[in-house]
Z-matrix of the N, CA and C atoms (Angstrom, degrees):
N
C 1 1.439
C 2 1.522 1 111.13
N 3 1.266 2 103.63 1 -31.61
C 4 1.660 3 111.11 2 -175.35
C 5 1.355 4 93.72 3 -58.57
N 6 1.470 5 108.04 4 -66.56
C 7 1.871 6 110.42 5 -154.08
C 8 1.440 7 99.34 6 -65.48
N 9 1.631 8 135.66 7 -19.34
C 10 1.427 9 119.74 8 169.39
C 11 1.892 10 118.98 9 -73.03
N 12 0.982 11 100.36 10 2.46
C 13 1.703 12 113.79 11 -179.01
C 14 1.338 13 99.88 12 -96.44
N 15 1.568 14 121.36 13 -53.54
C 16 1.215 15 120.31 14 -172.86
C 17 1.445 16 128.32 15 -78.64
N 18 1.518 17 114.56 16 -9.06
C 19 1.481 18 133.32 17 168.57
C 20 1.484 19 111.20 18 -85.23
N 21 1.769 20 118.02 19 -26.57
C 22 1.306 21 123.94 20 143.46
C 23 1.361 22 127.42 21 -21.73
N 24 1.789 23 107.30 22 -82.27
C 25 0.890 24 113.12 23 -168.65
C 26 1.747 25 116.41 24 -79.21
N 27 1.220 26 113.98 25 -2.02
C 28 1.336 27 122.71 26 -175.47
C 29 1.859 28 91.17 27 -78.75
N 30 1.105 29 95.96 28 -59.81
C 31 1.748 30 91.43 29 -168.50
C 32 1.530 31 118.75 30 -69.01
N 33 1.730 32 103.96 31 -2.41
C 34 1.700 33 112.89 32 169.11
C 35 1.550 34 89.59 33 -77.81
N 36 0.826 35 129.18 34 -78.98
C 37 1.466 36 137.34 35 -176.55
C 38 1.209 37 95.64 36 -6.33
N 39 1.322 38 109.05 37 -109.83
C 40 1.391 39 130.39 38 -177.04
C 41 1.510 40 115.09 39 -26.86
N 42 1.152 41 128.38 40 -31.28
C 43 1.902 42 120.01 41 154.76
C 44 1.334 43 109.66 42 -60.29
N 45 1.210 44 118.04 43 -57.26
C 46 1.879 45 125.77 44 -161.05
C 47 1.809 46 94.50 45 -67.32
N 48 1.563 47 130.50 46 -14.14
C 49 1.418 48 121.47 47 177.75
C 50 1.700 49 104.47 48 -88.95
N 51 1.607 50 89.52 49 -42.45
C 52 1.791 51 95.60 50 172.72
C 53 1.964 52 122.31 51 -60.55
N 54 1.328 53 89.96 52 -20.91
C 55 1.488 54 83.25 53 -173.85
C 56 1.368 55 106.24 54 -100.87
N 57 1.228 56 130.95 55 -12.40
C 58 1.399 57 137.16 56 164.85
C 59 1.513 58 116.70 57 -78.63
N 60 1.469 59 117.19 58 -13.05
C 61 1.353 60 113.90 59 167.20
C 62 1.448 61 108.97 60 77.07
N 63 1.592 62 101.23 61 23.04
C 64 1.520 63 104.28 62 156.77
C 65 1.556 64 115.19 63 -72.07
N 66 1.392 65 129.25 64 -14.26
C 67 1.403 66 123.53 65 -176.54
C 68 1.617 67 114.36 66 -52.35
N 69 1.337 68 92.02 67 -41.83
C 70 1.761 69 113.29 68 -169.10
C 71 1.831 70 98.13 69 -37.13
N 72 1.554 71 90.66 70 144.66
C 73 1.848 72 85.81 71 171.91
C 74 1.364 73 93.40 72 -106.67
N 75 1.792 74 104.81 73 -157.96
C 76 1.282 75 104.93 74 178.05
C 77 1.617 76 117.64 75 -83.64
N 78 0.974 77 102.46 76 4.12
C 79 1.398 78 93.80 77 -157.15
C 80 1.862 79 90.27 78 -107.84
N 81 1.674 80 104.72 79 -23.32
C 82 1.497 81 81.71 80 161.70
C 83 1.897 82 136.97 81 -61.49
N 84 1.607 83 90.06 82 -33.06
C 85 1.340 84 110.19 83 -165.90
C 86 1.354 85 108.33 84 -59.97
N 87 1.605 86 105.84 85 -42.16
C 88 1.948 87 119.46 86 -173.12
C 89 1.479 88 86.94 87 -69.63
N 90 1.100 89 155.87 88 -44.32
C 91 1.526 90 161.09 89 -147.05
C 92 1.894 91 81.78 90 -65.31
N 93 1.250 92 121.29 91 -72.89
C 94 1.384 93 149.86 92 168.09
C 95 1.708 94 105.50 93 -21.33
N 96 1.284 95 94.16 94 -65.96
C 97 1.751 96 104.39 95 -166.31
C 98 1.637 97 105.52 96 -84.55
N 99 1.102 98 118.10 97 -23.59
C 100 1.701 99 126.45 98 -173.12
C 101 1.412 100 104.48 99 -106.17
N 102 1.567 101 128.61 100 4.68
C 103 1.493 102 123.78 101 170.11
C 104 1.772 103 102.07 102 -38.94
N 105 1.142 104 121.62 103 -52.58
C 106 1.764 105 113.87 104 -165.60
C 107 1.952 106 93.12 105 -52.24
N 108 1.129 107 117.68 106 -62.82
C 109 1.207 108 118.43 107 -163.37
C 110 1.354 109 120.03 108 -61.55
N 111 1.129 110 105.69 109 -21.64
C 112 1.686 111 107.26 110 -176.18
C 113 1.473 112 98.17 111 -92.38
N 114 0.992 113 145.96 112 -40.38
C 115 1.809 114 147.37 113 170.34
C 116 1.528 115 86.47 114 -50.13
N 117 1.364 116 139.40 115 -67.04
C 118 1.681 117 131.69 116 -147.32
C 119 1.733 118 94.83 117 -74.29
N 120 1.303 119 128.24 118 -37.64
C 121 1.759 120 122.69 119 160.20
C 122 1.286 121 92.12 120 -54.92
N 123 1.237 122 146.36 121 -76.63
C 124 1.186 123 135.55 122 -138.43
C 125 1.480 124 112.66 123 -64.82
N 126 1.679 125 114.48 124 -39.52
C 127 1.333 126 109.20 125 157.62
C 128 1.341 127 125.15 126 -71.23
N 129 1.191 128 143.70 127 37.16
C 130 1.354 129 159.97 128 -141.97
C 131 1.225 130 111.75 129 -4.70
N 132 1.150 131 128.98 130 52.29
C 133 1.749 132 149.06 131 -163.00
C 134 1.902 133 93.59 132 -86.95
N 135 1.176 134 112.77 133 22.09
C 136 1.962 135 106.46 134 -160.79
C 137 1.384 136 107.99 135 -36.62
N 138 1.200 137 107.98 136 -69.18
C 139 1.922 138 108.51 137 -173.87
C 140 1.196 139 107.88 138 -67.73
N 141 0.747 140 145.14 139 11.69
C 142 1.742 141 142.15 140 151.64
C 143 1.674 142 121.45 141 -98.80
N 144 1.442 143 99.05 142 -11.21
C 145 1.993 144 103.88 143 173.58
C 146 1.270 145 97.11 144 -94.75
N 147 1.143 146 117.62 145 -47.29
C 148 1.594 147 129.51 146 -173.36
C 149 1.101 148 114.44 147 7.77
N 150 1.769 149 98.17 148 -87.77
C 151 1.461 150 119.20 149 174.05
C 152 1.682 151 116.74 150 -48.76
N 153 1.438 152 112.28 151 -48.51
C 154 1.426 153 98.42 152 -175.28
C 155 1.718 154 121.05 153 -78.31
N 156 1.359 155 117.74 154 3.64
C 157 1.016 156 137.57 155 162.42
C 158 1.894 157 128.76 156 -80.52
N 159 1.545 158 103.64 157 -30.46
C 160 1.450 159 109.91 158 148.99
C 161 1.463 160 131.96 159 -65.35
N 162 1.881 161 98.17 160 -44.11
C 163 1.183 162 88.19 161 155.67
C 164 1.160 163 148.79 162 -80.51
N 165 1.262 164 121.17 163 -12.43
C 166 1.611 165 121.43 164 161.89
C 167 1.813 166 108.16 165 -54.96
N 168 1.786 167 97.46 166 -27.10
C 169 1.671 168 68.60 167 -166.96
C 170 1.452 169 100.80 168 -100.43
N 171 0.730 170 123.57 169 19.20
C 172 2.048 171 135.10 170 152.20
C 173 1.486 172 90.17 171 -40.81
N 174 1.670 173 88.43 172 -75.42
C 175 1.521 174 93.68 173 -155.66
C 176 2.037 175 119.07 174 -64.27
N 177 1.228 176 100.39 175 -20.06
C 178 1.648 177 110.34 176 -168.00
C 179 1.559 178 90.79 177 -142.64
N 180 1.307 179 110.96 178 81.36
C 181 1.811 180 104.47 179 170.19
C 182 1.677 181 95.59 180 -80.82
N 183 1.262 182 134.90 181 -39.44
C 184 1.271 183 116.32 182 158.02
C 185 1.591 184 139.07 183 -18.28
N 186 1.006 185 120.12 184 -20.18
C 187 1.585 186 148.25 185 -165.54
C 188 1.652 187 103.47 186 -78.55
N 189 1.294 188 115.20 187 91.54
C 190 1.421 189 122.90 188 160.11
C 191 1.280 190 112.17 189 -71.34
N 192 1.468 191 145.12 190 -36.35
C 193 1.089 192 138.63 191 154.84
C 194 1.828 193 118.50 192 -49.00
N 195 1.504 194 122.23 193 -30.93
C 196 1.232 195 83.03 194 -171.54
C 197 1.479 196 82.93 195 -106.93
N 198 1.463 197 141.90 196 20.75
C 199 1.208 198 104.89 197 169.26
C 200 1.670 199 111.10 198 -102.24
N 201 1.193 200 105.48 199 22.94
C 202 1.489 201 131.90 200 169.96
C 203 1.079 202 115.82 201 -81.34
N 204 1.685 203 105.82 202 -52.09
C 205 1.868 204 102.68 203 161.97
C 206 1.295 205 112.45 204 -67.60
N 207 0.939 206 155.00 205 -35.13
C 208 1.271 207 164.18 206 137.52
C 209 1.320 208 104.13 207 21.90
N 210 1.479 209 91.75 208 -94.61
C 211 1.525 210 137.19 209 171.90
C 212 2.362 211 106.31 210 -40.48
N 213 1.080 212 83.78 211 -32.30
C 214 1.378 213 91.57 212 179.67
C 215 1.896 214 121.98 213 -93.87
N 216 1.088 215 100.64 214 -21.57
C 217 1.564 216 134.97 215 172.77
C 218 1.596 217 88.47 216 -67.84
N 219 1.225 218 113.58 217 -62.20
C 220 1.927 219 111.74 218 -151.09
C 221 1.547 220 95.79 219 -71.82
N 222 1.694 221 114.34 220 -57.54
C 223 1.525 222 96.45 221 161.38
C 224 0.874 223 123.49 222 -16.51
N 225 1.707 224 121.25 223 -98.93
C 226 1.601 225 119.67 224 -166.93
C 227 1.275 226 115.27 225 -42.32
N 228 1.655 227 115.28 226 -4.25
C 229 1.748 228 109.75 227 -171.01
C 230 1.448 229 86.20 228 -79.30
N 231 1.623 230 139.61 229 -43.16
C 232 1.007 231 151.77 230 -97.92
C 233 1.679 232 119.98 231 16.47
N 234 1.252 233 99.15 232 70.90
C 235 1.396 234 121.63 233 169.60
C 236 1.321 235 101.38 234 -113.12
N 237 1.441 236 116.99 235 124.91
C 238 1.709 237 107.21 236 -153.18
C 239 1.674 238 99.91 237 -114.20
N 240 1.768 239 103.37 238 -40.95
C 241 1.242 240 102.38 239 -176.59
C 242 1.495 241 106.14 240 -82.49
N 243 1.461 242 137.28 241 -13.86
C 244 1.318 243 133.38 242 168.56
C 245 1.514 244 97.88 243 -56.16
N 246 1.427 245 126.84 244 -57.25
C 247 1.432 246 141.14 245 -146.56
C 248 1.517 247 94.84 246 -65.49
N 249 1.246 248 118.93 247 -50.76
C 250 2.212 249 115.49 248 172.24
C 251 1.062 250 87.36 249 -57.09
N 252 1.503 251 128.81 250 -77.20
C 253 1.569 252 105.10 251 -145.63
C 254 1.656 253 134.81 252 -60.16
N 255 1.372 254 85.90 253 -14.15
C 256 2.123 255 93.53 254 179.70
C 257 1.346 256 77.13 255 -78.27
N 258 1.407 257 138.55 256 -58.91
C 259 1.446 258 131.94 257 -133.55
C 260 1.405 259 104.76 258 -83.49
N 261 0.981 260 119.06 259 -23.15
C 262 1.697 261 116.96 260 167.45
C 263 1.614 262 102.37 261 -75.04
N 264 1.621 263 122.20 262 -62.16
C 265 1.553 264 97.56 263 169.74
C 266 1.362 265 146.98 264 -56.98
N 267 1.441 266 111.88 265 6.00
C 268 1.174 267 130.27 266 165.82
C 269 1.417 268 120.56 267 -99.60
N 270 1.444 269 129.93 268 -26.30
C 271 1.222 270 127.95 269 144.35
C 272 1.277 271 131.83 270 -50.28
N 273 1.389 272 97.45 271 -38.36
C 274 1.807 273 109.62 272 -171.46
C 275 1.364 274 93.15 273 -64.22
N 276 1.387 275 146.18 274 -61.42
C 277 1.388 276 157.86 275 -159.11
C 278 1.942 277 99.16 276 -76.03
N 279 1.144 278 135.09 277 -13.50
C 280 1.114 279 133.41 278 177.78
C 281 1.232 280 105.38 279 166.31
N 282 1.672 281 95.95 280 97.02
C 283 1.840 282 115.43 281 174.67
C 284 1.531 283 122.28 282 -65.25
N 285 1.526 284 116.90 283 -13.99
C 286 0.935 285 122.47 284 -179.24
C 287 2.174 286 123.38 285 -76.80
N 288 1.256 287 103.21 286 9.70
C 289 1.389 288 118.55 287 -166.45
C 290 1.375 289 103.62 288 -81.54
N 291 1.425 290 128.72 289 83.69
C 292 1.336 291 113.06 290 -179.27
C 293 1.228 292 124.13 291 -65.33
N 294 1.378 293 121.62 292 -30.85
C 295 1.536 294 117.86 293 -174.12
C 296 1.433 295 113.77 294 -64.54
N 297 1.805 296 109.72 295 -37.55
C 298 1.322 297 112.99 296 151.13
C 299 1.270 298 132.27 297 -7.28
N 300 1.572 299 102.35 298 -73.70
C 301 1.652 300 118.06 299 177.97
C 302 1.467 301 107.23 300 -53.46
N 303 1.405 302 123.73 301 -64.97
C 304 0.848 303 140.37 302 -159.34
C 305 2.216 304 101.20 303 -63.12
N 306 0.932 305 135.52 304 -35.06
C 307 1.053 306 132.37 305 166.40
C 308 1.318 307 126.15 306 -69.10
N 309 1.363 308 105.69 307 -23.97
C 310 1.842 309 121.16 308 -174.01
C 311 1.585 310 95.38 309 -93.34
N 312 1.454 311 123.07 310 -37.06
C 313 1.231 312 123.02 311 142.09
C 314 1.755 313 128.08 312 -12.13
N 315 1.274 314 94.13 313 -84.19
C 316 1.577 315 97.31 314 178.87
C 317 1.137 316 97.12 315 -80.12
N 318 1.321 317 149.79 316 -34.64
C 319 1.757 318 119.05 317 166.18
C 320 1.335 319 110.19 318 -42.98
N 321 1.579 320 130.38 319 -52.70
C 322 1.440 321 113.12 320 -177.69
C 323 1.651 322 141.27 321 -53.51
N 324 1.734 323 93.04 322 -23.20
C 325 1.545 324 122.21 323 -159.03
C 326 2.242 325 89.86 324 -73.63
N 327 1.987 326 84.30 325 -45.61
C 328 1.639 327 73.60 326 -178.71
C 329 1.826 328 129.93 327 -94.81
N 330 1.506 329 84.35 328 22.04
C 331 1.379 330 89.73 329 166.22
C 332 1.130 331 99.03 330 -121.22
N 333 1.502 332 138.22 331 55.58
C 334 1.521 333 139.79 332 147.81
C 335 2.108 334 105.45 333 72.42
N 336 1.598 335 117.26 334 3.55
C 337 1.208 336 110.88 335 -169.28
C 338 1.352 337 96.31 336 -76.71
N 339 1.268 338 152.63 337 109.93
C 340 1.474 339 111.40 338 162.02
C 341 1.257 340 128.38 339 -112.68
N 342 1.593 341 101.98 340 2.28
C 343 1.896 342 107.25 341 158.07
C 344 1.236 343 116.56 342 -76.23
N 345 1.327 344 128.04 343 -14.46
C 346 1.722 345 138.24 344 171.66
C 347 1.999 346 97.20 345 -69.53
N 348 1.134 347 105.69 346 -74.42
C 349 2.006 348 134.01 347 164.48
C 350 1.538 349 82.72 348 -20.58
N 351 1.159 350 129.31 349 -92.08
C 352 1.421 351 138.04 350 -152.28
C 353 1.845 352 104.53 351 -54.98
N 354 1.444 353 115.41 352 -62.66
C 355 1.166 354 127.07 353 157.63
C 356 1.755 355 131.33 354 -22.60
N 357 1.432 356 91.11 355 -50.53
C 358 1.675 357 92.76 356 167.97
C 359 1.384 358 119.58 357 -97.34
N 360 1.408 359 113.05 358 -19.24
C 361 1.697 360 112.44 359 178.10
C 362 1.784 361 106.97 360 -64.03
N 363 1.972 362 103.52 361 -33.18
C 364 1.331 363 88.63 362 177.35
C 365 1.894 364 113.40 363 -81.07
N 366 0.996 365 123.12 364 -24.05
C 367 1.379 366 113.39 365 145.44
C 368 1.573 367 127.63 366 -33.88
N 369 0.968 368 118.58 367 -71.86
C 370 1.627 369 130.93 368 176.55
C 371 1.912 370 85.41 369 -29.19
N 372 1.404 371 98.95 370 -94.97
C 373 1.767 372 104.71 371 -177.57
C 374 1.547 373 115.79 372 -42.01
N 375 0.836 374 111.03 373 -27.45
C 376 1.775 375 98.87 374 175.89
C 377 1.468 376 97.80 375 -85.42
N 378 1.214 377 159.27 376 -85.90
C 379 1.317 378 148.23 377 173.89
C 380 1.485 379 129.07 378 -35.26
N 381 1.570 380 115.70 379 -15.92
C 382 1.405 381 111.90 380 154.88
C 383 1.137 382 114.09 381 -65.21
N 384 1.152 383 130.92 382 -30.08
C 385 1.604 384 146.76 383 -143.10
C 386 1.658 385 120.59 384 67.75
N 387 1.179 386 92.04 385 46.66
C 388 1.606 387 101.13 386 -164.22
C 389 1.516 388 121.45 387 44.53
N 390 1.591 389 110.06 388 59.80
C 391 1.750 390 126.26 389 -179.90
C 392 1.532 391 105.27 390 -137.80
N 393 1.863 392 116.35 391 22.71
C 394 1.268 393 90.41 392 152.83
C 395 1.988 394 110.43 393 -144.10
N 396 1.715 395 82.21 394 135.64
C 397 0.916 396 110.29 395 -172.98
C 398 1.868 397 118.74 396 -53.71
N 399 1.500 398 132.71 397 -11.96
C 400 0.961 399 125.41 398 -120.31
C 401 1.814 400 74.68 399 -132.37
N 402 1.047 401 125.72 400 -25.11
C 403 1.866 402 150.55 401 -150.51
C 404 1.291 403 86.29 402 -102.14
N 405 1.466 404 117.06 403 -44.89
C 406 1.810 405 101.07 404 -154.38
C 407 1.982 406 84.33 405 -106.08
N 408 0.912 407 120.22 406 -17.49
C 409 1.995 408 109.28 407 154.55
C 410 1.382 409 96.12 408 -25.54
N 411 1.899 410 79.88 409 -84.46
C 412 1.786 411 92.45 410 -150.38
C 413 1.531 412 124.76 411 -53.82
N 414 1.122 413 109.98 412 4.53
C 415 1.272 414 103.72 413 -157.15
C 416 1.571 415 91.82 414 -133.49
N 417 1.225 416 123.73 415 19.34
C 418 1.519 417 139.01 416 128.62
C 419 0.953 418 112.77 417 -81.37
N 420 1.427 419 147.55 418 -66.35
C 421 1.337 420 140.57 419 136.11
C 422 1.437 421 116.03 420 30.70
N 423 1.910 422 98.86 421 -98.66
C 424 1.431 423 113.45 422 172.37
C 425 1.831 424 114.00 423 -51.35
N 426 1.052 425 108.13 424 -34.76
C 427 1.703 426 88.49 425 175.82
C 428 1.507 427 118.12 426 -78.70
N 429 1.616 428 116.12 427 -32.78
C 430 1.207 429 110.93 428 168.31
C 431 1.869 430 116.78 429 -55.34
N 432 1.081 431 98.08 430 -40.90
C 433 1.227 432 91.46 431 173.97
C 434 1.790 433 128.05 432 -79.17
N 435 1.763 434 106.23 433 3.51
C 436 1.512 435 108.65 434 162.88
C 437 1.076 436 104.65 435 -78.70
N 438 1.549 437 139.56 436 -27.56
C 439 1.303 438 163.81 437 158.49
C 440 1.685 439 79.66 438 122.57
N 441 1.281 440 136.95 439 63.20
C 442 1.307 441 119.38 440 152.91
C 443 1.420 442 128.87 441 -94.48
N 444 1.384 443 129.76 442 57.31
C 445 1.077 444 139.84 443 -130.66
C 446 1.384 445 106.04 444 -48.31
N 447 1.592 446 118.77 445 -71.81
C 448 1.286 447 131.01 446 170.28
C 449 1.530 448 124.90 447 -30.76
N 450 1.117 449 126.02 448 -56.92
C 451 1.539 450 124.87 449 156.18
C 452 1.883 451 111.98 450 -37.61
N 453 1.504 452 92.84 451 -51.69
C 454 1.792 453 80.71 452 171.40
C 455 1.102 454 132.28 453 -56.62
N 456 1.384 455 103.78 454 -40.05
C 457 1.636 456 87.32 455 -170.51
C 458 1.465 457 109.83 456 -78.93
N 459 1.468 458 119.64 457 -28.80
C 460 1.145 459 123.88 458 179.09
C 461 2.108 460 108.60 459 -52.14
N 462 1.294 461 116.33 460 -33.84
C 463 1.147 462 125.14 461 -179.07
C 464 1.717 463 109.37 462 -63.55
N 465 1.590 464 86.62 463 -47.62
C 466 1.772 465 85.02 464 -173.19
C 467 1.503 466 134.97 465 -83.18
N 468 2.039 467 97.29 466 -13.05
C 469 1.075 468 104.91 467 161.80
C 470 1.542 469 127.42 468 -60.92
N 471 1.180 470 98.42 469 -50.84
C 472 1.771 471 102.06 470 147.93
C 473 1.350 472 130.15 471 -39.49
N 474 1.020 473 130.90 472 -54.54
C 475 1.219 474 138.43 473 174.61
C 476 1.795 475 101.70 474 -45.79
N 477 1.523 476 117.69 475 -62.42
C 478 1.620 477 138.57 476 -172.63
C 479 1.831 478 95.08 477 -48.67
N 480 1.086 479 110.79 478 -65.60
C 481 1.556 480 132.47 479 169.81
C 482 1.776 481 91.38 480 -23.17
N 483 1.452 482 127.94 481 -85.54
C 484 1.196 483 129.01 482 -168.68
C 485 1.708 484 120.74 483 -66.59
N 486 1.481 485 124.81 484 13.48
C 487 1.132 486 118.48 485 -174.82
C 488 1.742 487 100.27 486 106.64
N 489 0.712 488 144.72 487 -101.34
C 490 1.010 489 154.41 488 -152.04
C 491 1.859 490 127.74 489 -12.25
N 492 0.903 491 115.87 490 89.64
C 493 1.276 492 129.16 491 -165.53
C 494 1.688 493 122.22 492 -56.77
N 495 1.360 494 109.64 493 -47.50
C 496 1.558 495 109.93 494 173.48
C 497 1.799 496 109.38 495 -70.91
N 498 1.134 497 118.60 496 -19.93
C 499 1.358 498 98.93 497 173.31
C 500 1.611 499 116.01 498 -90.94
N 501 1.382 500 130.37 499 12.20
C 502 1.118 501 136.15 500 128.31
C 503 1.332 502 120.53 501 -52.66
N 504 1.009 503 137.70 502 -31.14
C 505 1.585 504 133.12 503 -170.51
C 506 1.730 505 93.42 504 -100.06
N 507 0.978 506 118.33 505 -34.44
C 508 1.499 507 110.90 506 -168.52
C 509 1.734 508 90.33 507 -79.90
N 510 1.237 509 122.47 508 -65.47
C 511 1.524 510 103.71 509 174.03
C 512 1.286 511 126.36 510 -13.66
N 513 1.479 512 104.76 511 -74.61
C 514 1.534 513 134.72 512 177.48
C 515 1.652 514 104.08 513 -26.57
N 516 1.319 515 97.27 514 -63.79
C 517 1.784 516 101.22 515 176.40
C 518 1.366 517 111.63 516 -56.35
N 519 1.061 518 132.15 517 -65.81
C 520 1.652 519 150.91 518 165.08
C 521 1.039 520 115.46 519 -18.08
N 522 1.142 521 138.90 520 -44.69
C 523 1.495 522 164.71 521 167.09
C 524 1.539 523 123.21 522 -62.24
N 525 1.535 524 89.15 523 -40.53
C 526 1.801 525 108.94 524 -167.65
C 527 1.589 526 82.48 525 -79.63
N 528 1.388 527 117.87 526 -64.91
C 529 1.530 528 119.02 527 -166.39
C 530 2.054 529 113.04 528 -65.24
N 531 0.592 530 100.15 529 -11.00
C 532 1.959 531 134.18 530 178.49
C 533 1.528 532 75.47 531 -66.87
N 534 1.352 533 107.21 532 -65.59
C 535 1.954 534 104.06 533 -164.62
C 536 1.195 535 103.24 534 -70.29
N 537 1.315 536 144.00 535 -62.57
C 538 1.280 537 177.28 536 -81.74
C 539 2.063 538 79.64 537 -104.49
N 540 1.485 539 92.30 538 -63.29
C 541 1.675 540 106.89 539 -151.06
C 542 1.904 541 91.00 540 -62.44
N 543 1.748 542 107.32 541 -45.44
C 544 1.093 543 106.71 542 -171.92
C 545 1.502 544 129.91 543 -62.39
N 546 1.646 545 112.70 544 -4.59
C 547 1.344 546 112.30 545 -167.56
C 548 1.380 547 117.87 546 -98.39
């Protein structure tokens, strides 16, 4: 009888934290407080967030979100080895950042890493929960280009599966040349 009282109040608990929006982590909240900054990355404005992106992290070097833009900023700079290093300190502070992966990703691809590239793209997809479409591209891509054919298409059919439109055309080719070899 005790432990049915105390599983009571355990599961009162746990509503009254859920409904107060204690669940939220930090990285939801900065999502919240850094909306301006993440729209000006998103318009690929990089050297113009830059600065206001250092300064946020003046104020909150804690901030896996902005050292994610960071990390996402140096990309579009094509600053490749800047782009790992924000993007690893932004993992380190919250591993759960898939786009993270997925950006430190193509920083690796264009610095010739591509077992690092491959390594974090399967990060990206394992922490999306296998819901992004954009991770399992590239990383048809990189296998097409190990020439592992079969893994590709298997990658990009996935990719097609989630929306993703150019890995339909890269299939399409893949497939055609798939025949090409066989005829």
């Amino acid at each position: 009888m005790e432990s049915v009282g105390l599983i009571f109040i355990f599961v009162g608990y746990v509503l009254v934290r859920i409904m107060l929006g204690h669940h939220n982590t930090p990285t939801m909240r900065d999502r919240k407080q850094f909306q301006p900054l993440i729209a000006q990355v998103g318009k690929k404005q990089y050297a113009e967030v830059l600065p206001l992106i250092e300064s946020a992290l003046q104020k909150k070097p804690e901030s896996a979100l902005c050292w994610a833009l960071k990390a996402q900023c140096h990309l579009g700079l094509k600053e490749y080895n800047q782009a790992v290093f924000y993007a690893e300190k932004a993992v380190n502070i919250d591993h759960t950042l898939y786009e993270t992966y997925y950006h430190k990703a193509l920083a690796y691809y264009e610095l010739n890493d591509i077992s690092n590239a491959l390594c974090d793209l399967d990060k990206a997809i394992w922490y999306s929960r296998e819901q992004f479409a954009a991770a399992f591209y590239h990383k048809g891509l990189i296998l097409l280009e190990l020439e592992e054919e079969q893994k590709a298409i298997d990658i990009f059919e996935k990719a097609i599966k989630l929306g993703h439109e150019s890995a339909n055309i890269a299939l399409l080719r893949l497939q055609h040349r798939v025949k090409q070899k066989n005829i």
